[in-house]
C-alpha positions, 0 to 999 in steps of 0.5 A: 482492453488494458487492465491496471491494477494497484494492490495493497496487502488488504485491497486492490484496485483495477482499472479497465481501460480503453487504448485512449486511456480512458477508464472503462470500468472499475473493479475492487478485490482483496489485495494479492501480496504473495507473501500472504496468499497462494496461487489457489487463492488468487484464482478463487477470489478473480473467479469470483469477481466482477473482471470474469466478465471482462476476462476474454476482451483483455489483451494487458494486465499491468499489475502493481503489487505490495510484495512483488519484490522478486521474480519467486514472489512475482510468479505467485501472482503472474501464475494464477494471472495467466490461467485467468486472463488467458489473451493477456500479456501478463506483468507484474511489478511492485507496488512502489513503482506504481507509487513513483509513477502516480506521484509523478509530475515531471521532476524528482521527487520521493514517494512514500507508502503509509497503508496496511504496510510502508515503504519509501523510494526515489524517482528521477523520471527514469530510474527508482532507487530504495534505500531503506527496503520495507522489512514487513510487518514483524521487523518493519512498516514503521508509521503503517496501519498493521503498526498502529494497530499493533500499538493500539492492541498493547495499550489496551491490554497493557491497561494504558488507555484512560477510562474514556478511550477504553470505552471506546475500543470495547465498543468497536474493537476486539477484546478477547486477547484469545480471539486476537491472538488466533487472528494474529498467530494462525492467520495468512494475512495477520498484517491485514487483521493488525491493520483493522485496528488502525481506526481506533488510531485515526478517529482518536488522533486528537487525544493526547496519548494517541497523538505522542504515538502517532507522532514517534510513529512519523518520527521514525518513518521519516527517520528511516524511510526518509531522511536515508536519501541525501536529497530528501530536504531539496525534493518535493516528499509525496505520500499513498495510502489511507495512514497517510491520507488520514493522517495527513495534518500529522505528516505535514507537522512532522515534515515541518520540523525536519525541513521535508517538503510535502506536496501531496497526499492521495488515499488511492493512486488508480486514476494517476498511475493510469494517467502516467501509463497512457502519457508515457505511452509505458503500457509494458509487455512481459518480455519488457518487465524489469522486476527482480 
């Protein structure tokens, strides 16, 4: 049995696969990115999901992950892996190759992540390129979820929000600023605690303070993490990730204006990524792993 998985900062998708390719079973966790969580805590949170069953019939775990960068980084996830899924062959590779090969249709293209964080690469059908890396979510994930909560948190308590839209985060959200800041400043996954806030964001995307933000949002996004690929108006631009499948009309309004072409959205890329392994027949051994 083959085990892939696609995981984001906040969760991660698995998918259990016979040697056809097809979907057996589907499991959901918390997201593992090594710059969040240890080794411990991995294996705490597989001990305790619904893959122990399965652990023993694995023979490959190909694992795409938010932050599995580097080999040191790799390792926090293939460690507490191996211990797992002791008959497996073990590899793991960032999340924005899974991107590429989810959106993948047989011609370049340009893949963008908007989820808990954002990134961007190019993908010819053989190698990916990143210009503009993803510089986390203190520095970086411009047009991200941990972004727009960020944003969502200043203006209510910069008192910028008009009387109707302060009601409604009072209703739904967090209020005391000494709660939040405890979320934010003595917490592992503070990325994942600003991304709870990007609801507020979507449900109130029509207002027209909330619209300007999410439109200098994109601006920036497709600015950077775009327009910094020389080809980005001759190739079809793609998009992952809950941001940007609630935010799709507002992609497609900023794309129009810089000449980008979108082709498609999608929430969660499970379902394509297993379909581009068993179609290039790339289900990769450890020893074949190209991470760095």
């Amino acid at each position: 049995m083959i085990l892939i998985a696609d995981s984001g900062s906040t969760k991660c998708s698995w998918a259990l696969c016979n040697a056809n390719g097809k979907i057996v079973t589907r499991h959901h966790t918390i997201g593992f990115n090594p710059y969040f969580i240890d080794e411990k805590d991995i294996l705490k949170h597989l001990e305790e999901s619904d893959l122990v069953e399965h652990k023993d019939t694995i023979t490959n775990v190909v694992f795409y992950g938010a932050g599995c960068s580097s080999k040191e980084k790799n390792t926090v996830i293939s460690n507490p892996f191996n211990l797992f899924f002791k008959n497996a062959d073990v590899v793991i590779r960032h999340d924005i190759d899974a991107a590429c090969y989810a959106m993948y249709t047989g011609k370049p293209n340009i893949t963008c992540i908007l989820g808990t964080g954002s990134n961007s690469c190019f993908f010819d059908g053989k190698e990916i390129s990143e210009h503009a890396p993803s510089l986390g979510f203190l520095v970086g994930d411009e047009g991200s979820g941990n972004y727009f909560g960020k944003k969502a948190i200043s203006l209510y308590f910069n008192k910028m929000l008009p009387d109707n839209l302060k009601t409604r985060f009072e209703a739904d959200f967090e209020t005391n600023l000494v709660t939040i800041n405890k979320h934010i400043y003595n917490n592992s996954r503070a990325n994942v605690y600003l991304a709870e806030f990007f609801p507020f964001i979507s449900e109130n995307k029509n207002h027209p303070l909330i619209q300007d933000i999410i439109y200098k949002a994109l601006d920036e996004f497709f600015n950077i993490h775009v327009g910094c690929f020389k080809n980005s108006k001759e190739v079809d631009i793609n998009f992952i990730g809950s941001v940007a499948y609630y935010l799709s009309d507002q992609i497609h309004v900023v794309a129009k204006k810089y000449n980008y072409k979108v082709n498609d959205i999608i929430k969660n890329p499970i379902d394509n990524l297993v379909s581009y392994h068993f179609k290039y027949s790339c289900i990769p051994s450890a020893k074949q792993s190209t991470s760095t």
